[in-house]
C-alpha positions, -999 to 999 in steps of 0.1 A, spaced: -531 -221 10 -519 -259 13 -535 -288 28 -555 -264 54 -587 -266 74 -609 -230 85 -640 -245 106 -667 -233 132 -661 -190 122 -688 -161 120 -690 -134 96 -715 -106 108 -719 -98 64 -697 -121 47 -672 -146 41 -679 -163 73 -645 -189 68 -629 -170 36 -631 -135 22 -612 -127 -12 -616 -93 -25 -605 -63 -47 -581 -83 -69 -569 -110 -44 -553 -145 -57 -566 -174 -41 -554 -208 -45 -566 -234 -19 -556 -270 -22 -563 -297 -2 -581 -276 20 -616 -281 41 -638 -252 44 -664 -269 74 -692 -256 92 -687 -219 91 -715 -191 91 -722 -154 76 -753 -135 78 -755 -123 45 -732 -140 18 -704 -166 13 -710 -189 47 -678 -207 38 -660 -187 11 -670 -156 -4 -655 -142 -40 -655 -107 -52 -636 -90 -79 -609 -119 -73 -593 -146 -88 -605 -182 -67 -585 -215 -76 -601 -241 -57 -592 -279 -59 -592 -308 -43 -611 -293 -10 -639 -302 13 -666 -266 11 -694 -287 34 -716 -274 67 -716 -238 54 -744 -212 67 -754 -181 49 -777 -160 34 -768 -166 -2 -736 -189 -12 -737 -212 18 -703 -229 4 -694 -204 -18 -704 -176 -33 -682 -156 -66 -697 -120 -71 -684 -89 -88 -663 -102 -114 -645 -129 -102 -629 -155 -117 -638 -191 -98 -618 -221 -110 -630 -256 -90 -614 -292 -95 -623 -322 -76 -637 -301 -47 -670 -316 -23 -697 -289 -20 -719 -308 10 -746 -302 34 -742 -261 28 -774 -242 40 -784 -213 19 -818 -189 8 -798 -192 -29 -769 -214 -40 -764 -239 -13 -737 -254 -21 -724 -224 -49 -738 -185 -60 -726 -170 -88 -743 -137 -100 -732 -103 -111 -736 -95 -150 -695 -92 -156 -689 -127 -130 -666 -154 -150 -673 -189 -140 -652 -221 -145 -659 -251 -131 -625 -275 -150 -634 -311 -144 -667 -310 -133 -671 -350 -128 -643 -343 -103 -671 -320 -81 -699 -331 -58 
């Protein structure tokens, strides 16, 4: 996904703007991810057992449970560069969740994120 914007959506469990799942390949650049919502999980993008590339995108005004901007659950691999995590609501991980005992982080750049 290029240079692409996913606002104002509702998940009744998760991934109220994105859900990538059971070995999905995600790339988003240049992409905002604005003031969506999901009762339980990953109010703007939600992560499990897949592959996230994230970079250069706008994850801000997200609403959920757990992961209000993101959450990456269930062995995922979550790659962010020069990405804005802003003004996300959440219980746990406002602006990012990770959890899960076999979840691979990597946050490249990390100056480059807010």
């Amino acid at each position: 996904m290029n240079n692409c914007t996913i606002s104002d959506n509702f998940a009744s469990s998760y991934g109220g703007g994105v859900l990538a799942m059971n070995g999905a390949n995600l790339t988003m650049v240049d992409c905002s991810i604005l003031r969506n919502m999901a009762s339980n999980e990953g109010g703007g993008l939600a992560s499990y057992t897949a592959r996230v590339f994230v970079e250069r995108c706008f994850i801000n005004e997200n609403i959920a449970l757990h992961g209000g901007g993101l959450i990456a659950d269930s062995s995922s691999d979550l790659r962010s560069t020069a990405t804005s995590f802003l003004y996300n609501i959440a219980v746990r991980g406002a602006g990012v969740y990770t959890g899960g005992s076999s979840t691979t982080i990597h946050f490249f750049s990390v100056y480059h994120c807010t």
